[in-house]
C-alpha positions as CSV (number, residue, x, y, z in Angstrom):
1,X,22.4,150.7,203.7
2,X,22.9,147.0,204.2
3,X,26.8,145.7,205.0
4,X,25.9,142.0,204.1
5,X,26.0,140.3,200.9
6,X,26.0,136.4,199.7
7,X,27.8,135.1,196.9
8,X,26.5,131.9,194.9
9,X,29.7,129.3,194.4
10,X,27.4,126.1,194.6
11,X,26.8,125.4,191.2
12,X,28.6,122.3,189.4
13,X,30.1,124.2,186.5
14,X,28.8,121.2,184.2
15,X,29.7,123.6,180.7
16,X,32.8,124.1,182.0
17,X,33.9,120.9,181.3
18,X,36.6,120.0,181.2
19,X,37.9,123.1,182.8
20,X,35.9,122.6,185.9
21,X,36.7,118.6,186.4
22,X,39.3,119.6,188.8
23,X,38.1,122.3,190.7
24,X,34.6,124.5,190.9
25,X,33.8,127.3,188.5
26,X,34.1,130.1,190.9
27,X,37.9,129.2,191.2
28,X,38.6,129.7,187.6
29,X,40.4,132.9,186.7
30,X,40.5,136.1,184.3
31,X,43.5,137.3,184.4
32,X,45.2,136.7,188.3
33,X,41.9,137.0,189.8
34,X,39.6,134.1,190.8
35,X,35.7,134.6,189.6
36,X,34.9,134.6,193.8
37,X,37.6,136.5,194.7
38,X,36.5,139.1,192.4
39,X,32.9,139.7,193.9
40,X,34.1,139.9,197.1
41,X,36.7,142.4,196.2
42,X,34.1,144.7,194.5
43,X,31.7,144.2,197.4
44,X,34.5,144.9,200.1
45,X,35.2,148.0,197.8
46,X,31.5,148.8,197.8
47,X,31.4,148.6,202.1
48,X,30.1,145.4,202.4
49,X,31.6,143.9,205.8
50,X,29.9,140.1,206.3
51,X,29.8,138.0,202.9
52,X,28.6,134.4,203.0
53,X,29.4,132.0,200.1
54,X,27.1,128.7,199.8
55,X,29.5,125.9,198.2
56,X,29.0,122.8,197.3
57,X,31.2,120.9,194.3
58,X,34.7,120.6,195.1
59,X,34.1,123.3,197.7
60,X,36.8,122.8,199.7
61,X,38.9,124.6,197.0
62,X,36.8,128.1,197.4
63,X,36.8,127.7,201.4
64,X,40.8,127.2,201.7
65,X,41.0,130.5,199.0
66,X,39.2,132.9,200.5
67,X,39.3,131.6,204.4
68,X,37.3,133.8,206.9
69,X,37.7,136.8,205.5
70,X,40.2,138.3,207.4
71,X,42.9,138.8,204.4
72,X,40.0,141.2,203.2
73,X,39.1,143.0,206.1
74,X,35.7,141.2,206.3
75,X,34.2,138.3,208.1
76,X,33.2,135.4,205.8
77,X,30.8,132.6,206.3
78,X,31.1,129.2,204.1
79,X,27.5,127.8,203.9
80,X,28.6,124.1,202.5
81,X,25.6,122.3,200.3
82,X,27.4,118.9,199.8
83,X,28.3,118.0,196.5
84,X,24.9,117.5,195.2
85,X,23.0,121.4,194.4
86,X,19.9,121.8,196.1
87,X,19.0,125.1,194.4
88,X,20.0,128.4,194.2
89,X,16.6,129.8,197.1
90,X,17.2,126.8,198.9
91,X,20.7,127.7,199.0
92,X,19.3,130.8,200.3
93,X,17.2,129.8,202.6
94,X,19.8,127.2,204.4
95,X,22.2,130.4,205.5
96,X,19.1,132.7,206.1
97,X,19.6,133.1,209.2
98,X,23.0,134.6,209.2
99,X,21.5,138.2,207.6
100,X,19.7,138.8,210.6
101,X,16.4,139.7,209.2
102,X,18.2,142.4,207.2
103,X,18.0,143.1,203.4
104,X,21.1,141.6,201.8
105,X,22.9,142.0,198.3
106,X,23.0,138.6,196.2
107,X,25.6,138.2,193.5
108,X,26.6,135.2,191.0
109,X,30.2,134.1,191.1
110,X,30.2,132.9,187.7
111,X,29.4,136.7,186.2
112,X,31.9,138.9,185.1
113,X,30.8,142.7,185.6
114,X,31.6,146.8,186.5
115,X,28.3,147.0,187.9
116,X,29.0,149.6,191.3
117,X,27.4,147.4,194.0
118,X,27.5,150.4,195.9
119,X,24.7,151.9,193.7
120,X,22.5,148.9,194.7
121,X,24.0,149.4,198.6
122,X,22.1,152.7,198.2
123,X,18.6,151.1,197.5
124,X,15.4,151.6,200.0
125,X,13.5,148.2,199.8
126,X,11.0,148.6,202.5
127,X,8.0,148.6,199.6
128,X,9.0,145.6,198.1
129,X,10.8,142.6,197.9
130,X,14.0,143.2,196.3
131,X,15.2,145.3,193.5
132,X,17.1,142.8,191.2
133,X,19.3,144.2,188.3
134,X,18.9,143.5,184.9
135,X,21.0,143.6,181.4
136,X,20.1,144.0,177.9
137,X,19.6,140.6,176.7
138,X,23.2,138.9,175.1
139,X,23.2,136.6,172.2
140,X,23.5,133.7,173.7
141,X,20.9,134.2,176.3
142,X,17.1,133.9,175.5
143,X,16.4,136.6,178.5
144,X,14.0,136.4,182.0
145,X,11.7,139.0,182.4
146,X,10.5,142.7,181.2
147,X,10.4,145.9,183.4
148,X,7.7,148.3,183.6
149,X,7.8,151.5,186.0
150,X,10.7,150.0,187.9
151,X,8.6,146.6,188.4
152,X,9.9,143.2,186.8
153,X,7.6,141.5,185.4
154,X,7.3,138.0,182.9
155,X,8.9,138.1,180.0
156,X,12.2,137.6,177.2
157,X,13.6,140.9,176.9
158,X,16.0,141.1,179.4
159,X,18.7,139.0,181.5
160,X,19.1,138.9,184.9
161,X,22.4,139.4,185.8
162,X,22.4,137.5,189.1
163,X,23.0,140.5,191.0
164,X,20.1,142.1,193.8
165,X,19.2,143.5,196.6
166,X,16.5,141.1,198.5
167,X,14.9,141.1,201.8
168,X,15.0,137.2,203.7
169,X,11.0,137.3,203.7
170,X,11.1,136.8,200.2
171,X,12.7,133.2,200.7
172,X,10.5,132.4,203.7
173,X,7.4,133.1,202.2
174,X,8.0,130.3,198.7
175,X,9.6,126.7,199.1
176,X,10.6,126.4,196.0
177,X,14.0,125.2,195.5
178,X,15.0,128.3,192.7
179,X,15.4,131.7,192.7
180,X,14.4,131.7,189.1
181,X,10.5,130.0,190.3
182,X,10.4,132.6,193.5
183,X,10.8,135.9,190.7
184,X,8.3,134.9,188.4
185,X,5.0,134.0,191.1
186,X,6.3,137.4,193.4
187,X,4.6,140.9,192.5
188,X,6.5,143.1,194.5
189,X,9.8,142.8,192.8
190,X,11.7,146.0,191.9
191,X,14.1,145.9,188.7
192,X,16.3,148.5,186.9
193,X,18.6,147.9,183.8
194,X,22.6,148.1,183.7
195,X,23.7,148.9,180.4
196,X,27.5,148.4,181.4
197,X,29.6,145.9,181.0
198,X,28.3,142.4,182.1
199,X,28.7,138.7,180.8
200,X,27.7,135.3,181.8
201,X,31.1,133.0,182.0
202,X,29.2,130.1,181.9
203,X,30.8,128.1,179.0
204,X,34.5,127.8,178.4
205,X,34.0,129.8,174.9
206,X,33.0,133.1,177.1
207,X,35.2,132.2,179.4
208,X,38.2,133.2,176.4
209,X,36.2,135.6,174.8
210,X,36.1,137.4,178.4
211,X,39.5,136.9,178.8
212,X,40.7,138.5,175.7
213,X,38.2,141.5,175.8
214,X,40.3,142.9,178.7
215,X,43.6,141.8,177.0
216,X,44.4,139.7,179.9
């Protein structure tokens, strides 16, 4: 089972407005809990021992928060982008070599979930590629891809959730500069659907829906 994980905190937050003017999505809260300190609770709870973060907008804010992991029992790495995004694979690829040639998990900050990253700890992904998780598609998402036999392939009727399991080769064999790009050309992608609870906090809108769901 992998021990390493990275979570994306580089993205702008531009939908948040005005909420994220001040400081990056992945620092805004449900309840008392930041969105980043969140997934690296759940993946500390699910034995995960190295985490890297990419930042980039205001990401000063998330490096100061979560430090280097020691409050957590973990070692974290900050992987600073500048203020400008470069892509979510090109993110990726920038910190690469910090997972050792190793399979790694991947998680979204700006999700809000009760997916077991344990489960995905578990997976075997020597056939393929990665094994990336999927969720019935929302209303207010026009979905990424099918799945057929386990494998994910083009289509609209399911999200991804921005959580996986990936091996590094997958980002050293494209150059493209998203994640998105890299899952569509690849074959060997694995992909299994979570029915549980999971939810894009991408505008401020889901941001209070969220928030009030869990009476917070």
């Amino acid at each position: 089972m992998t021990d390493q994980a990275m979570i994306l905190a580089a993205g702008r937050g531009q939908r948040m407005m005005p909420l994220t003017r001040d400081i990056p999505k992945a620092m805004l809260k449900i309840g008392n809990m930041t969105l980043v300190e969140d997934k690296i609770i759940r993946l500390v709870e699910a034995g995960i021992k190295k985490i890297i973060i990419n930042t980039g907008y205001l990401g000063s804010y998330i490096s100061d928060h979560v430090g280097d992991g020691s409050k957590y029992g973990i070692d974290i790495i900050i992987s600073n982008e500048g203020e400008m995004p470069i892509g979510t694979a090109a993110g990726i690829r920038k910190t690469i070599k910090n997972f050792n040639d190793k399979p790694f998990l991947l998680v979204n900050a700006d999700i809000w979930t009760n997916y077991l990253f344990i489960e995905l700890r578990r997976k075997k992904i020597e056939s393929c590629l990665a094994n990336i998780v999927l969720s019935p598609k929302p209303s207010y998402h026009d979905g990424d891809f099918n799945i057929e036999n386990d494998k994910l392939l083009k289509g609209k009727d399911f999200t991804y959730t921005g959580i996986g399991l990936y091996r590094p080769e997958l980002f050293l064999n494209y150059p493209d500069k998203e994640l998105g790009t890299i899952l569509y050309a690849e074959k060997n992608i694995k992909a299994e659907v979570y029915d549980g609870l999971w939810d894009d906090v991408g505008t401020p809108e889901r941001l209070n829906m969220l928030r009030k769901s869990i009476s917070l």
